[in-house]
C-alpha positions as a printed Julia matrix, in Angstrom:
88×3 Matrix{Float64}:
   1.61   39.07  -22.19
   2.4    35.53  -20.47
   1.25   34.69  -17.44
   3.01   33.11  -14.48
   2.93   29.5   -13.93
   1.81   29.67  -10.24
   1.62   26.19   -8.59
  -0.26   25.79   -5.42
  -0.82   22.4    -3.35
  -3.01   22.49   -0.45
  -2.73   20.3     2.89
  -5.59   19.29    4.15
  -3.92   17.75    7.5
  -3.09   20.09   10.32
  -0.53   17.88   11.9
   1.75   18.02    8.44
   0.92   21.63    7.75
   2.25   22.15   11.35
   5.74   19.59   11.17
   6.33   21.4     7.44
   6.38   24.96    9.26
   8.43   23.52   12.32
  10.61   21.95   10.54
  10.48   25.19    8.4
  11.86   27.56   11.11
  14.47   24.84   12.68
  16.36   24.75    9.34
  15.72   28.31    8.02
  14.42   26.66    4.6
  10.29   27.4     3.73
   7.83   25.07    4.29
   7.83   24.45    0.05
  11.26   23.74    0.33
  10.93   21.21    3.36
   7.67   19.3     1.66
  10.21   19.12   -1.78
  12.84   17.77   -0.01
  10.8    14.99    1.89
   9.08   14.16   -1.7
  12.64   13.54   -3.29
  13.84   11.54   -0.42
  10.5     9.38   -0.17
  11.04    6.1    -1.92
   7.38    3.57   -1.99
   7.89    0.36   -0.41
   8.4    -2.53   -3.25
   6.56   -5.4    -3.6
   7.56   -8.55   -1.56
   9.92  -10.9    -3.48
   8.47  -14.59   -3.4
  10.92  -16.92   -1.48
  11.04  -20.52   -1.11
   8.05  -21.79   -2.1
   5.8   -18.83   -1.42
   3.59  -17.83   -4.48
   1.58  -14.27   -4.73
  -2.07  -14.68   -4.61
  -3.77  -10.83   -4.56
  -1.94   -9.06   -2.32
   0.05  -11.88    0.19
   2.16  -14.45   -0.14
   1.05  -18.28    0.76
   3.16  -21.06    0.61
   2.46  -23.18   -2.72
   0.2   -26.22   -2.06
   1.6   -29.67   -2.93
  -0.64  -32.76   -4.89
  -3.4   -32.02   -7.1
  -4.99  -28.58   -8.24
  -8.63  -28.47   -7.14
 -10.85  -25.91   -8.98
 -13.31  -23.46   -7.76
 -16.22  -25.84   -8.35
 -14.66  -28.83   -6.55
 -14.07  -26.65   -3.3
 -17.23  -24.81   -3.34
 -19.08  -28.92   -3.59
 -16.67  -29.99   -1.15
 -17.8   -27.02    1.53
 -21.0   -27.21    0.58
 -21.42  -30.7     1.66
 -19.45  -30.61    4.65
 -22.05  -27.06    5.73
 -24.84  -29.63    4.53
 -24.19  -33.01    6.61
 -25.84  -34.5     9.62
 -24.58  -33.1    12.68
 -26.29  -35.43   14.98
């Protein structure tokens, strides 16, 4: 004998539990049928296209730097020297 394939998904927030079952009894549908609906209509945001001369770099855009490429090691010294001089 099979058994039933019985999905359950819990909400943990009270103010969404509360819109699904509002929502629920202003459109005669069930609160399943309301959370479906908003899940098929949902589309994620998409990731920011680079324009002009704006690169990625993690998660923002900058504007690309013009001239020479400095490394890691050659900003770090260069900080490091400026944090180190004679304020006097």
């Amino acid at each position: 004998m099979s058994r039933a394939d019985h999905a359950q998904f819990n909400v943990r927030s009270a103010y969404a539990r509360a819109r699904a079952h509002e929502l629920a009894k202003l459109t005669g549908m069930t609160a399943t049928q309301i959370v479906e609906e908003a899940l098929r209509g949902y589309v994620p945001p998409g990731a920011a296209a680079p324009a002009g001369r704006m690169v990625r770099r993690g998660p923002i855009l900058v504007r690309r730097a013009g001239g020479k490429t400095i490394s890691q090691a050659e900003a770090d010294a260069a900080l490091n020297a400026t944090r180190e001089r004679d304020l006097e």
